[in-house]
SELUMLO-811292 format. One line per 10 residues: their letters; for each residue y, z, x of C-alpha. Coordinates in Angstrom, 3 decimals, padded with zeros to 6 digits, always signed. Example, Ala and Ser with C-alpha at 12.3 -4.5 7.8 and 13.67 -1.06 7.14 Angstrom:
<recs>
AS	-004.500/+007.800/+012.300; -001.060/+007.140/+013.670
</recs>
This chain:
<recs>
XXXXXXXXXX	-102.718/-056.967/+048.182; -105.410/-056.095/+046.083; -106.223/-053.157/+048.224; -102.764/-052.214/+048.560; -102.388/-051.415/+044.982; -106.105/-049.660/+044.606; -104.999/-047.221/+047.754; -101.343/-046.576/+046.251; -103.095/-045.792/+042.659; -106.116/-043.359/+044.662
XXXXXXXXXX	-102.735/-041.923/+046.309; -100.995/-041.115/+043.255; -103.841/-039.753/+041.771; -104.339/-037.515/+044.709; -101.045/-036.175/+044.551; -100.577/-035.315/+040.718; -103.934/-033.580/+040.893; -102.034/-031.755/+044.394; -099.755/-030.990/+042.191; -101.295/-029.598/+039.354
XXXXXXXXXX	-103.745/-027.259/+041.465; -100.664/-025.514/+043.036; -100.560/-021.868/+042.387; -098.500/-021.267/+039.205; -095.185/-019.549/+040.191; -094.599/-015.942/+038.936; -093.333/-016.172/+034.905; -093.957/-012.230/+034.237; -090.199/-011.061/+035.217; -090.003/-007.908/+037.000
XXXXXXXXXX	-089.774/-004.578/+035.501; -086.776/-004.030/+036.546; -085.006/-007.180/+035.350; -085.950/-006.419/+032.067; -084.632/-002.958/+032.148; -081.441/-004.276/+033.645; -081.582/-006.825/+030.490; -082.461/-004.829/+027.874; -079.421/-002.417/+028.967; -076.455/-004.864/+029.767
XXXXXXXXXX	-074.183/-004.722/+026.508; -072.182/-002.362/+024.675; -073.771/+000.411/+023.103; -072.365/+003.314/+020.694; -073.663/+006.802/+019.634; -073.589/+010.075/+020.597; -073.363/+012.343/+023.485; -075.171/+016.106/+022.963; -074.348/+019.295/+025.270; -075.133/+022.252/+024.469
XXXXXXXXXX	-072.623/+025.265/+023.703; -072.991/+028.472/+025.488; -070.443/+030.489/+023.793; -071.873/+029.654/+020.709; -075.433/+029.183/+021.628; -075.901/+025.572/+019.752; -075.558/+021.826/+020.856; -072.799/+019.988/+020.368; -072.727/+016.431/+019.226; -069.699/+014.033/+020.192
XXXXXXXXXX	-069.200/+010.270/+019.908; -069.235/+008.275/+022.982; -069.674/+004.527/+023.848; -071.447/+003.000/+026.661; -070.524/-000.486/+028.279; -073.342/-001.858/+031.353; -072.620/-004.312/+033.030; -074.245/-005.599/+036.498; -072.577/-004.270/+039.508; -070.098/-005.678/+041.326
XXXXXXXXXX	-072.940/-006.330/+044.117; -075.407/-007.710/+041.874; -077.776/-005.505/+042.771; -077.589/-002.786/+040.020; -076.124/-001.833/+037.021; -072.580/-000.239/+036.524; -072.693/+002.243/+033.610; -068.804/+002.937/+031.701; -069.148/+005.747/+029.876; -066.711/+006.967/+027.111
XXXXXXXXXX	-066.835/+009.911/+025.800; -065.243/+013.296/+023.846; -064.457/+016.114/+026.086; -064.995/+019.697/+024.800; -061.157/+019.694/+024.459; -061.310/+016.539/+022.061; -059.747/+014.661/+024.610; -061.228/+010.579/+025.627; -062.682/+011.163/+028.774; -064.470/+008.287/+030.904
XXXXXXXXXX	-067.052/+007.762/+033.913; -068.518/+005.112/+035.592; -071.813/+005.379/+037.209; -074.076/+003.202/+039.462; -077.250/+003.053/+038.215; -079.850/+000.884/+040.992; -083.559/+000.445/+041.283; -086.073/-000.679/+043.835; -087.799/-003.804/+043.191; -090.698/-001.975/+043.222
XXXXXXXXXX	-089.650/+000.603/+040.256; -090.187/+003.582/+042.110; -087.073/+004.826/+043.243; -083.453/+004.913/+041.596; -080.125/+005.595/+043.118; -078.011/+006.970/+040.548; -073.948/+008.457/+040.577; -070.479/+008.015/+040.199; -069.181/+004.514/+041.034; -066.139/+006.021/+043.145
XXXXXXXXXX	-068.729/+008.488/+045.665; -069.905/+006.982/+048.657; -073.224/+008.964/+048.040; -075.538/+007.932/+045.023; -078.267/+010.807/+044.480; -081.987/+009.612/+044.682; -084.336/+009.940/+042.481; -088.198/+009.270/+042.587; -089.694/+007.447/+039.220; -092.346/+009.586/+038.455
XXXXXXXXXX	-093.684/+008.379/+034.782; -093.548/+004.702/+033.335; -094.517/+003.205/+030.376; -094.124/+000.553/+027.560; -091.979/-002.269/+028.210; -094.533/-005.027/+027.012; -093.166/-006.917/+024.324; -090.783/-005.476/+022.017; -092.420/-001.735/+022.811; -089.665/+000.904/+024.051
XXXXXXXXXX	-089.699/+001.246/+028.085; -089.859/+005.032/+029.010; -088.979/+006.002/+032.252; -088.689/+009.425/+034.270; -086.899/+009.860/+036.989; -086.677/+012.912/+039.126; -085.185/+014.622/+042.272; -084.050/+017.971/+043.970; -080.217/+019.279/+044.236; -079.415/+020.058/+047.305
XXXXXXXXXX	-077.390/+023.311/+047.139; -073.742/+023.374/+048.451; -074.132/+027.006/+049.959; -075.124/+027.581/+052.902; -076.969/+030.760/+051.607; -080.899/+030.217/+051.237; -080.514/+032.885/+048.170; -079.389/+029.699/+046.256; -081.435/+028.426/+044.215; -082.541/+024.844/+044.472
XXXXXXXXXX	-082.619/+022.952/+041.432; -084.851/+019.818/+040.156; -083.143/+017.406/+037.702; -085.077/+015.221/+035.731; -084.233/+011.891/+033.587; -085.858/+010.338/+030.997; -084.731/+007.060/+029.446; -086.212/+005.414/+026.425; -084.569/+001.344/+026.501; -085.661/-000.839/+023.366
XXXXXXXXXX	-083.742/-003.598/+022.170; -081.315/-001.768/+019.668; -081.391/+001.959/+021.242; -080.778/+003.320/+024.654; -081.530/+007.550/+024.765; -081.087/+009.057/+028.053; -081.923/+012.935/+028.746; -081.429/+014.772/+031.276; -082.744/+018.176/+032.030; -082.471/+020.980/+034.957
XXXXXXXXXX	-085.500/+023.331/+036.450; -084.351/+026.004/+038.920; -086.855/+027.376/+040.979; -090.206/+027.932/+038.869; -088.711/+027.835/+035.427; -089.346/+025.013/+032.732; -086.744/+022.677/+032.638; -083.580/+023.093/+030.042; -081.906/+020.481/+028.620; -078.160/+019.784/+029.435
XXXXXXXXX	-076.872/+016.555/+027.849; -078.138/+013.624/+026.054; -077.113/+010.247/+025.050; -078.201/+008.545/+022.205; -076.924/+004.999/+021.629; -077.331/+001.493/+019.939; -076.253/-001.600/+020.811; -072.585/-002.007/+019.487; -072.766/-005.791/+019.693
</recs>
């Protein structure tokens, strides 16, 4: 009996220290859970074009709700915003990244084809530090003429805790890129 209880004790032994010399599981979450975190909520700012009659940008309110998309995988992004006529105007977007942070798939909820973009620049994210992201790709033209030019689109997005700003620029051909809208936003809740 004796030796019963000395081999059940060596067993138990064996088996916590099993245990404890298992490989520790992953706690670091993902970069892209914590950009889908740090963006779910309401947010509320301002939406900037620019004004080519009058050759200045234009600042209108506009509020922001993300929640995740109806598959799970991805964020849907309800925009609500001022047209240039005044009028409430709204927009939902898909917004989707690979687990590996290097590509995005990015349109309008109600299109069956979400543009691609490649995530060329990251950075920050650690902590409480903003997480920077840009995100490029290249517009296919709709003509059929090659004299059309072929345009890159770039997005940058800044996420912190209390302030979302998301700009997005255009580059035709070999010129610099020109801004055409930007959001800036804080959380609303």
């Amino acid at each position: 009996m004796r030796r019963t209880s000395v081999l059940t004790i060596a067993l138990l032994v064996l088996s916590v220290a099993a245990a404890c010399m298992r490989p520790a599981k992953l706690t670091r979450p993902l970069e892209r859970d914590q950009l889908y975190s740090r963006l779910v909520g309401e947010w509320q700012g301002t939406l900037e074009t620019p004004d080519s009659l009058l050759g200045v940008r234009v600042t209108r309110h506009t509020k922001l709700k993300v929640v995740p998309s109806p598959d799970r995988d991805g964020l849907e992004l309800q925009f609500q915003y001022e047209d240039a006529h005044g009028h409430v105007a709204t927009r939902t977007d898909r917004l989707h990244f690979d687990g590996a942070m290097e590509t995005a798939r990015w349109g309008n909820s109600s299109a069956r084809w979400h543009q691609a973009f490649d995530v060329i620049s990251r950075g920050g994210g650690e902590g409480a530090a903003p997480l920077r992201l840009v995100l490029e790709t290249t517009e296919e033209s709709d003509s059929l003429s090659m004299d059309t030019p072929v345009a890159r689109q770039r997005e940058t997005f800044v996420v912190s805790a209390g302030e979302v700003r998301m700009v997005t620029e255009q580059q035709v051909d070999e010129d610099t890129f020109t801004f055409r809208h930007a959001y800036v936003l804080r959380r609303a809740e």
